[in-house]
N, C-alpha and C positions, 0 to 999 in steps of 0.2 A: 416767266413767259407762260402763256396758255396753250397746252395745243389744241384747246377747240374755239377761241377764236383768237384775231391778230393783237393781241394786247401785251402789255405785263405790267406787274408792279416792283417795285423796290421798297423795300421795309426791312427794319432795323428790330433787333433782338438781344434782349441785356438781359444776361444771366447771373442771379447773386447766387454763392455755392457754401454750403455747411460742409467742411471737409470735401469730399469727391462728388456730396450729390445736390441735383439743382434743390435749393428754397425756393426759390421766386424768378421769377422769370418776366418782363414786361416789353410788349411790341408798342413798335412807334413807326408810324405813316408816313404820314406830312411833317408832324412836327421832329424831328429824327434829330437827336442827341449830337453835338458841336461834332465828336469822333467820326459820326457816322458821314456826315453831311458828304464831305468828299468823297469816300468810297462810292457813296451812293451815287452821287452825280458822274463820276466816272464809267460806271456798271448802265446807266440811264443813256448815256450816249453811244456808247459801245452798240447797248440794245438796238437804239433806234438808229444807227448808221449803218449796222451789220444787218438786222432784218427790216427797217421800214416800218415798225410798229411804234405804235404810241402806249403814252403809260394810260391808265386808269384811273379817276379820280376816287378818293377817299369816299366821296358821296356816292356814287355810282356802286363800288365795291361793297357799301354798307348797304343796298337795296333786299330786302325780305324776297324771296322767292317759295313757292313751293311746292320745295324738292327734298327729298331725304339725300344728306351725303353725310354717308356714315354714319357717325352717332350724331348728327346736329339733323336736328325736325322742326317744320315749320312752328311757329314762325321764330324760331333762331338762325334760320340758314340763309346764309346772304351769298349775293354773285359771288362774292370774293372764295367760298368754300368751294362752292360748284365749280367755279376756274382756275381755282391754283392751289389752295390744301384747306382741308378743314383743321388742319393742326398747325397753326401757323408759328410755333414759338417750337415744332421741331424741327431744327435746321441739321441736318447730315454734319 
């Protein structure tokens, strides 16, 4: 969810590991891996029943803005950094 405006997205984050530390890491949007699919659709509703917000499309998220956030500068910075993380593949 965004707090600066009423939106959110849900996206998916697969991590391959060499011993204890990440190799590779790959995010998925729309098209979100068979595992994901349910979690995600559960977390989607949840969202939008508890606050009344709608997701974000994929398209819209991808839009060039510019803005500096963080290390990402035009023209690599899309809504999607400015509203929810420029670091998307690091999940807590």
């Amino acid at each position: 969810m965004s707090i600066m405006v009423p939106a959110y997205v849900v996206y998916g984050v697969q991590y391959e590991y060499r011993g204890k530390e990440v190799f590779r890491h790959q995010l998925f949007f729309e098209n979100l891996l068979p595992a994901m699919r349910g979690p995600a659709a559960v977390m989607a509703r949840r969202i939008e029943s508890t606050f009344g917000i709608s997701a974000l499309s994929r398209d819209v998220l991808a839009t060039p803005i510019p803005l500096i956030v963080q290390l990402n500068q035009p023209p690599h910075t899309t809504l999607f950094h400015a509203l929810f993380t420029n670091a998307p593949a690091n999940v807590p």
